[in-house]
N, C-alpha and C positions, 0 to 999 in steps of 0.2 A: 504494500500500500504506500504511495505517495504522501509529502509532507502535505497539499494540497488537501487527500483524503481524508490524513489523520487531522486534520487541523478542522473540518468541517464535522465528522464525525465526534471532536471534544464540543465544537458548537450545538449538536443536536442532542448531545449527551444533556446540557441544561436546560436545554428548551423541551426534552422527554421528559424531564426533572428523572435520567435514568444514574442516581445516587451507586448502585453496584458498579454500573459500567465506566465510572468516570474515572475511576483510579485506575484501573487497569488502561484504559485509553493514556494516558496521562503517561505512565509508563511507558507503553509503546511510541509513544513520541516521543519522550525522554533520549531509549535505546534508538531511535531511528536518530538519533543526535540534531533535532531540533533547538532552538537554543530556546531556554525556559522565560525567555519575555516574550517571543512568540508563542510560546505554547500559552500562557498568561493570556498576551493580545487579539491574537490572530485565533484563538481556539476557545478557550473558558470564557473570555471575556466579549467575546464576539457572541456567540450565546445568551449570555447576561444582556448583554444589548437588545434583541432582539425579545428577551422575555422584558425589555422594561418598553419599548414600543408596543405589546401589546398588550401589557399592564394599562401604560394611559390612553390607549385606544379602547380601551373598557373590555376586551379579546381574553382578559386573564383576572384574578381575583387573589384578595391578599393572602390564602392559604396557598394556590398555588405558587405565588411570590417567592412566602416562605421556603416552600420546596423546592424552587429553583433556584435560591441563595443556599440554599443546603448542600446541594450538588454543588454547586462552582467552589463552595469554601470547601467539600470533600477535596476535589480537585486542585486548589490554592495551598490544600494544605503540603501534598507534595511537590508543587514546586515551587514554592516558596523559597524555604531553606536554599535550592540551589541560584533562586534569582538574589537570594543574600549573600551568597558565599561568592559569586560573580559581577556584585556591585562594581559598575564605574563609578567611580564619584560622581556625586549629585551635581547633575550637570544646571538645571533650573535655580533652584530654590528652596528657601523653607520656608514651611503652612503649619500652621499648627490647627485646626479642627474641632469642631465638638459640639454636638447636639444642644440647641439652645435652652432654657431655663423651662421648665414645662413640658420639655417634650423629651421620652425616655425609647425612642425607636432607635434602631442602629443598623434594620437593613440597610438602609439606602450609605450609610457607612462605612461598614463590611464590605459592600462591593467598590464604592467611591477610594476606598483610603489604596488597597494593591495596585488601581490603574492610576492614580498621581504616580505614587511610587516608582512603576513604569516607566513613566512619563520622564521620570527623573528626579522629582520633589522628595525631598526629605519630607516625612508628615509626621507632625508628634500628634496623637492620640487622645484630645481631652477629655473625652468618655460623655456621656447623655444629662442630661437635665441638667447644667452648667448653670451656677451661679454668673452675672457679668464678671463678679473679682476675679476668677478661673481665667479668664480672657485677658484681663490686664493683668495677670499675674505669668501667664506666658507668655505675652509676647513681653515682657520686661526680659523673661529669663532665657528665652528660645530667637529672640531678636528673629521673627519670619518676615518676610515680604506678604505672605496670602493669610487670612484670618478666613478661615472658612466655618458657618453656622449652617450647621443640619439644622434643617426646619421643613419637619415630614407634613406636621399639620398649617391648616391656616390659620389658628388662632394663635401658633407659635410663630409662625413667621412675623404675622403683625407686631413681637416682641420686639423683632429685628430695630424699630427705630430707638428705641429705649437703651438698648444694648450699645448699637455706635454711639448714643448722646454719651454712654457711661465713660468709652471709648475714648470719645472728643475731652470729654473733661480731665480725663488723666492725663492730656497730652499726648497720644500717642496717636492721633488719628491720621496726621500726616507720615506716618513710620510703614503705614500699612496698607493693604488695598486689604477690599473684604468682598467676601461673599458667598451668597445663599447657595444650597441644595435642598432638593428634596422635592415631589410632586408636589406643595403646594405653594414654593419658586417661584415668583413670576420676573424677570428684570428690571423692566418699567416700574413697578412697585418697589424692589427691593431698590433702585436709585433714590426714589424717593423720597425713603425710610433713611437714607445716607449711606446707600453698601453703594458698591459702584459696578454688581453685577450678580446674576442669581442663573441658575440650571436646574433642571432635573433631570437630566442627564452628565453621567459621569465623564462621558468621554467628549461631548462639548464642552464640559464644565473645563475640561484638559486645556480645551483650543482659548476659552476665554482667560483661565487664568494665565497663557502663553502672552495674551494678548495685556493683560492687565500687570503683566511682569515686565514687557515692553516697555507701557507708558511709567512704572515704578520706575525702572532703571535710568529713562530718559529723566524727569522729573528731577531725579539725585543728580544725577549732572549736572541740571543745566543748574543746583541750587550751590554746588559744589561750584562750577564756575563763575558764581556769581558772588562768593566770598572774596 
């Protein structure tokens, strides 16, 4: 079988939500010496994708969700380790993450945190139902470019403006770009609210914070040439 096959075959593995079959697949792609960020992107996560299009196309329902996060983290869990053990340095950035004040979901996290990582992001972990101080309290100590807020529901998301005021007040708002996840995400809202950009999609969420690392980086320059 082809890298091509096997790479489709881990995809339909999560969208079967077929949990037996996805470590052994994982494996034979492993041994077919695939390199394990492909197997990650181009296979598990490729999958993942397509169970969360038709998650918001209303096509799939939150238990099957469940189940299809089960499978891909079956599958993340071995290869993992070897996308650790083969890290280039973090070519992007660091994000520090975490489900905002109220809301205690961590799918959309679980799949979100491996493909930054991917991508190349350092992500530290801030875990669910987060205090605001939790937020000013890592990026003091984690010094990241991306502050990213899980915000599953809408009545958490709405929190979102409260949080960057908290943000703003400690001084750190210009330190950082931030931004939403989660189905109830909107961008246009999350500007709003003072983030400077939201997803519910993970691997958009990729290209925006590429895009939001962009103007971060520009920004520092041009404040740097202007001392």
């Amino acid at each position: 079988m082809g890298r091509p096959e096997i790479l489709a075959q881990l995809a339909d593995a999560v969208v079967r939500f077929d949990v037996d079959g996805v470590r052994p697949l994982v494996k034979q792609a492993l041994v077919a010496r695939l390199p394990p960020a492909d197997v990650l992107n181009q296979g598990l996560s490729r999958g993942m994708q397509r169970v969360g299009e038709r998650f918001n196309a209303g096509q799939m329902f939150m238990p099957e969700l469940l189940v299809a996060t089960e499978v891909y983290l079956a599958g993340l869990g071995i290869v993992r380790p070897l996308l650790e053990a083969d890290r280039i340095p973090y070519t992007i950035g660091t994000m520090v993450i975490g489900s905002i004040h109220g809301d205690v979901h961590t799918v959309g996290k679980q799949v979100a945190i491996p493909v930054f990582e991917a991508a190349g992001l350092r992500v530290i972990d801030l875990g669910v139902n987060e205090d605001d101080s939790v937020f000013i309290d890592a990026i003091r100590q984690h010094r990241p470019e991306i502050v990213g807020f899980g915000t599953y529901m809408t009545a958490t998301f709405m929190h979102t403006r409260e949080t960057v005021a908290v943000i703003e007040k400690a001084g750190l708002r210009d330190q950082v770009k931030i931004i939403c996840g989660g189905p109830a995400a909107d961008a246009d809202a999350a500007r709003r609210m003072g983030a400077d950009d939201a997803s519910d999609d993970a691997w958009k969420g990729v290209e925006n914070i590429k895009r939001l690392l962009t103007a971060w980086h520009a920004e520092h320059r041009a404040t740097e040439a202007a001392r």
